[in-house]
C-alpha positions as CSV (number, residue, x, y, z in Angstrom):
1,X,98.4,158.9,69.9
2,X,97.3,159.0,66.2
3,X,93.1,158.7,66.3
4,X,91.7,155.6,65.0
5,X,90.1,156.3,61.3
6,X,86.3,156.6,61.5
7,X,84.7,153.4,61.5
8,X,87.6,151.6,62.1
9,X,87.0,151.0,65.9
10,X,86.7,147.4,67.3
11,X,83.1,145.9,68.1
12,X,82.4,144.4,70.9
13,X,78.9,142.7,72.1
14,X,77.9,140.7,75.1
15,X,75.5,137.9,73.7
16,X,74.8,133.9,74.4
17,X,77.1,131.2,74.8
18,X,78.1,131.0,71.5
19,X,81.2,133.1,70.4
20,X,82.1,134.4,66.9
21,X,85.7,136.1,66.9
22,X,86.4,138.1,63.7
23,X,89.7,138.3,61.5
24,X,90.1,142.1,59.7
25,X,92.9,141.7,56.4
26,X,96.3,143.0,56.1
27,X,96.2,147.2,56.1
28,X,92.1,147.2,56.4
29,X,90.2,147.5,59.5
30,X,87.0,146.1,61.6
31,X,84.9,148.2,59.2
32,X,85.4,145.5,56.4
33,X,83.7,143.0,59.2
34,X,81.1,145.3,61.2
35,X,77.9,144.5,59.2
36,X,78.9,140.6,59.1
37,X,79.7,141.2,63.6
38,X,76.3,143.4,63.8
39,X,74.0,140.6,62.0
40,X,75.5,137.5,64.1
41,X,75.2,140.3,67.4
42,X,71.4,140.4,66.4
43,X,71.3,136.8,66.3
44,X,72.3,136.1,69.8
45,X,75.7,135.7,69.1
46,X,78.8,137.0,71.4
47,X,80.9,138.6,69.2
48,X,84.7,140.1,69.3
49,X,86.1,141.9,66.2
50,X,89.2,143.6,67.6
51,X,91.1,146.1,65.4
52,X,95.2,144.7,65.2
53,X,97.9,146.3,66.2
54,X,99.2,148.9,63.6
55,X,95.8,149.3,61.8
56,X,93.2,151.5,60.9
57,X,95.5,154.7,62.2
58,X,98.2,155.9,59.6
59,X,100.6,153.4,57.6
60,X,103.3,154.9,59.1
61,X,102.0,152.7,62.6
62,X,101.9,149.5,60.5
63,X,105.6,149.8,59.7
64,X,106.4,148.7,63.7
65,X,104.5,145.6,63.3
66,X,104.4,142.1,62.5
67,X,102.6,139.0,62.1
68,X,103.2,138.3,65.9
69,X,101.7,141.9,66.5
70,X,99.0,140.5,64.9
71,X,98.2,137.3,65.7
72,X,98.9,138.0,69.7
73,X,95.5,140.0,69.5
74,X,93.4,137.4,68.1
75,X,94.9,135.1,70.5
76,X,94.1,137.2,72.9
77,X,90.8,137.8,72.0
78,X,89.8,134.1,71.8
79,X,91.2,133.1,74.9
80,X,89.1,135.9,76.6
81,X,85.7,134.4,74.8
82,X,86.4,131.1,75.9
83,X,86.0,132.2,79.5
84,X,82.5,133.7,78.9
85,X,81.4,131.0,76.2
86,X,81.0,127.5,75.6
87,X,82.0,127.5,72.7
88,X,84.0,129.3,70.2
89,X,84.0,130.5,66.3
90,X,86.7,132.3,64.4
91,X,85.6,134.3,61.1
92,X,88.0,135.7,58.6
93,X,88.9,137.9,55.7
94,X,92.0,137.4,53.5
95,X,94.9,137.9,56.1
96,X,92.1,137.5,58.8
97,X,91.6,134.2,57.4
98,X,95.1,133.0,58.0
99,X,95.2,134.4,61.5
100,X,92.2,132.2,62.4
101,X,93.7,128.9,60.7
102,X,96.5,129.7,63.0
103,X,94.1,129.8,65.8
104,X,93.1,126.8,64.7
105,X,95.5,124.9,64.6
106,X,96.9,126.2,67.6
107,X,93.8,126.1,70.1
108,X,92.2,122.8,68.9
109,X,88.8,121.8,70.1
110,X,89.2,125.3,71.7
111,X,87.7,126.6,68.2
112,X,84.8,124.8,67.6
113,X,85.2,125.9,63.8
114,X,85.9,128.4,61.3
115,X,84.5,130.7,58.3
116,X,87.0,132.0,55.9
117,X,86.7,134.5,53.5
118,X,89.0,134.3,50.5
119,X,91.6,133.2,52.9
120,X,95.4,134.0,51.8
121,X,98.0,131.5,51.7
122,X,101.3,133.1,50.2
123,X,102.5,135.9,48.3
124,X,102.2,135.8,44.5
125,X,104.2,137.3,41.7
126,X,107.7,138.7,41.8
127,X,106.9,140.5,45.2
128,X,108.1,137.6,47.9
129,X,111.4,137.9,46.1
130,X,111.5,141.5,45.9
131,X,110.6,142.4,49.4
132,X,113.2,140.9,51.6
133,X,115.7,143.9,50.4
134,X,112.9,146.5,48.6
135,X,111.8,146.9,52.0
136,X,115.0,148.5,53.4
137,X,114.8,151.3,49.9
138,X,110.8,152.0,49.1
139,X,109.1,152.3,53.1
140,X,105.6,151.5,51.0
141,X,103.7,150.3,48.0
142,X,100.2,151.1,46.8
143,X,97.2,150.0,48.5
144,X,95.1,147.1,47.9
145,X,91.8,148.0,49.9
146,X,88.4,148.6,48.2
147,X,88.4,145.4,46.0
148,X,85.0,145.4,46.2
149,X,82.6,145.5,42.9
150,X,79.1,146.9,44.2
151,X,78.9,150.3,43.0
152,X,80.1,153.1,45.8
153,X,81.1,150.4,48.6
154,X,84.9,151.8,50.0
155,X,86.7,149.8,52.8
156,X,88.3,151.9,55.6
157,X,91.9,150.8,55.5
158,X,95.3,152.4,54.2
159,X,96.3,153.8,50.8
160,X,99.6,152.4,51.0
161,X,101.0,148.8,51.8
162,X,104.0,149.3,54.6
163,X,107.0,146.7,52.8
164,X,108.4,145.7,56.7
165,X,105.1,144.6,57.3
166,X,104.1,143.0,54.0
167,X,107.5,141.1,54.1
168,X,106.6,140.1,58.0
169,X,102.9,138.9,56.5
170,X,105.3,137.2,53.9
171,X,107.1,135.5,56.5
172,X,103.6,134.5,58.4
173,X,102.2,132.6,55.6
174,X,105.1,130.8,54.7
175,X,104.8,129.4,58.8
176,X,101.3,129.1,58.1
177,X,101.2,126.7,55.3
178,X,103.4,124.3,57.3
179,X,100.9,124.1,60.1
180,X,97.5,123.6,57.6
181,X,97.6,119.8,58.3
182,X,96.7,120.6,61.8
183,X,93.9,122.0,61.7
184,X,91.1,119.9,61.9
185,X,87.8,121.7,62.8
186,X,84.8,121.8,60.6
187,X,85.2,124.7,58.2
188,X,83.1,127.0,55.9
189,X,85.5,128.5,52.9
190,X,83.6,131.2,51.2
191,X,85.8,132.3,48.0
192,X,85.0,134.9,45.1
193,X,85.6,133.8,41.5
194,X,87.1,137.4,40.5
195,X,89.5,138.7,43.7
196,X,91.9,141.0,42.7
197,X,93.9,140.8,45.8
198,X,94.0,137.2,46.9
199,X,93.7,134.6,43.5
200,X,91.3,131.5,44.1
201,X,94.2,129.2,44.1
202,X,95.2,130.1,47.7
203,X,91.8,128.8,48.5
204,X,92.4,125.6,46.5
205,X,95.5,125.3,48.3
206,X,94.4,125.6,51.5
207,X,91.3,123.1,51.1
208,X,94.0,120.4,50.2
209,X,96.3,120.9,53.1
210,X,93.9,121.1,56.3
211,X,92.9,117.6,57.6
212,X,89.2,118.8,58.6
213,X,86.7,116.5,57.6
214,X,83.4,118.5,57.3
215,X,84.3,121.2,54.9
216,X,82.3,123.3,52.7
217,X,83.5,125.6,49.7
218,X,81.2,128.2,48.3
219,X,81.6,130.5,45.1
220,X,80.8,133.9,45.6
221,X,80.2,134.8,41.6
222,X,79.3,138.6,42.2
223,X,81.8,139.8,44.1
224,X,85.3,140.9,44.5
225,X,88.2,140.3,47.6
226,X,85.9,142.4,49.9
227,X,83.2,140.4,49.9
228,X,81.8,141.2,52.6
229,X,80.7,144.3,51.9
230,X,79.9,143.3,48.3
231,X,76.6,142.1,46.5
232,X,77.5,138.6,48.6
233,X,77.5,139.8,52.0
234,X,74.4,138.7,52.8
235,X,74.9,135.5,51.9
236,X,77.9,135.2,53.9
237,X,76.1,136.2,56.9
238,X,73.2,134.5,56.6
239,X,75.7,131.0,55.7
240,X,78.0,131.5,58.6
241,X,75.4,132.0,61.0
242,X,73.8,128.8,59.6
243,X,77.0,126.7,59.6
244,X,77.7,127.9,63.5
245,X,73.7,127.4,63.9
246,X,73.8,123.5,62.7
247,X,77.1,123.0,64.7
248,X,75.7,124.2,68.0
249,X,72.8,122.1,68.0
250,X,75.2,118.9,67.0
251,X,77.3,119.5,70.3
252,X,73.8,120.0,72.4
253,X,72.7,116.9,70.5
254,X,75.7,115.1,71.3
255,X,75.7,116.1,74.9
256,X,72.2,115.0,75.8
257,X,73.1,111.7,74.1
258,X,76.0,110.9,76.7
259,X,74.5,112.4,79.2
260,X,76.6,115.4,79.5
């Protein structure tokens, strides 16, 4: 077995009856997540952020996996927090994101809502084309972890982009996109204004295709695709935890009212 980078590990902690699971992105880790898991742990929060299948080893691991690698684990992983909690929240970055729309749309009023942080929604560029046969000549590409612009801050995550994968995540978000109008849950969509890895418009995109209702979009203006370990973070963390605050106490609210 091929040890798990440093810092790369999953998080787990025990907390109350409200349950955050967390979305790493395509070829980076939990490491990207683990100050955003530890803040809403401190609040009283349960909180999952598992590391997917293929990551946060060697690239060469990533190359046997696919999106259904990948979305099995958060699947997994929400269906174990619904036994312990009442309810249930899926965070996410970039892929992360999609994996929890899935979720979404998949588990209904099992995910009680959902944070995103600049979400992806397709492939951009000449590579969706390209990768369908580059994949079979060129085994990887250059890396796209680090987009971050605070001075010094590194994500843990591979050099190198593994093409059978990309072209599986390719194939993911094409599913993806078809499923958007079924998801329905309120939804926080946290997006940064310069992201080298994932453009704005996939967030555009995907704000016009879910059917949710309570939806709100905020800009992060000083930082890049990692954002969450970028001059933003904090006020990611300190929004999400807000947004899963209010919706808690709407559901007690609304329980006491009919009696339940």
């Amino acid at each position: 077995m091929v040890p798990v980078l440093p810092g790369a590990e999953p998080y787990r902690h025990e907390g109350g009856e409200a349950g955050v699971l967390l979305c790493h992105g395509f070829t980076g880790s939990p490491q990207s997540l683990r100050p955003w898991a530890e803040h809403l742990a401190e609040h009283g929060l349960t909180v999952s952020l598992p590391l997917l299948p293929g990551h946060g080893t060697r690239w060469q691991d990533m190359q046997l996996t696919g999106w259904q690698d990948w979305y099995a684990e958060v699947d997994r992983e929400l269906r174990a927090l619904r036994e312990r909690c009442e309810r249930v929240f899926v965070f996410g970055l970039s892929m992360g994101g999609a994996l929890a729309l899935r979720l979404a749309a998949k588990h209904g009023a099992e995910v009680s809502g959902l944070v995103l942080v600049n979400p992806a929604n397709r492939m951009h560029g000449a590579a969706p084309y390209a990768l369908p046969v580059l994949r079979h000549v060129v085994p990887s590409t250059k890396g796209i972890t680090s987009d971050i612009a605070k001075e010094g801050g590194a994500e843990v995550g591979y050099d190198r982009v593994p093409l059978h994968a990309a072209h599986s995540f390719r194939n993911f978000l094409r599913l993806l996109d078809g499923e958007l109008p079924q998801v329905t849950q309120p939804l926080l969509l946290l997006h940064s204004v310069q992201d080298h890895v994932v453009p704005p418009v996939d967030s555009a995109r995907i704000l016009s295709r879910v059917s949710s209702t309570d939806v709100t979009e905020i800009l992060l203006e000083q930082s890049y695709h990692v954002a969450t370990l970028d001059h933003d973070a904090e006020r990611i963390f300190e929004e999400s935890r807000a947004f899963v605050g209010r919706l808690v106490r709407a559901e007690q609210q609304e329980g006491t009212a009919t009696g339940g």
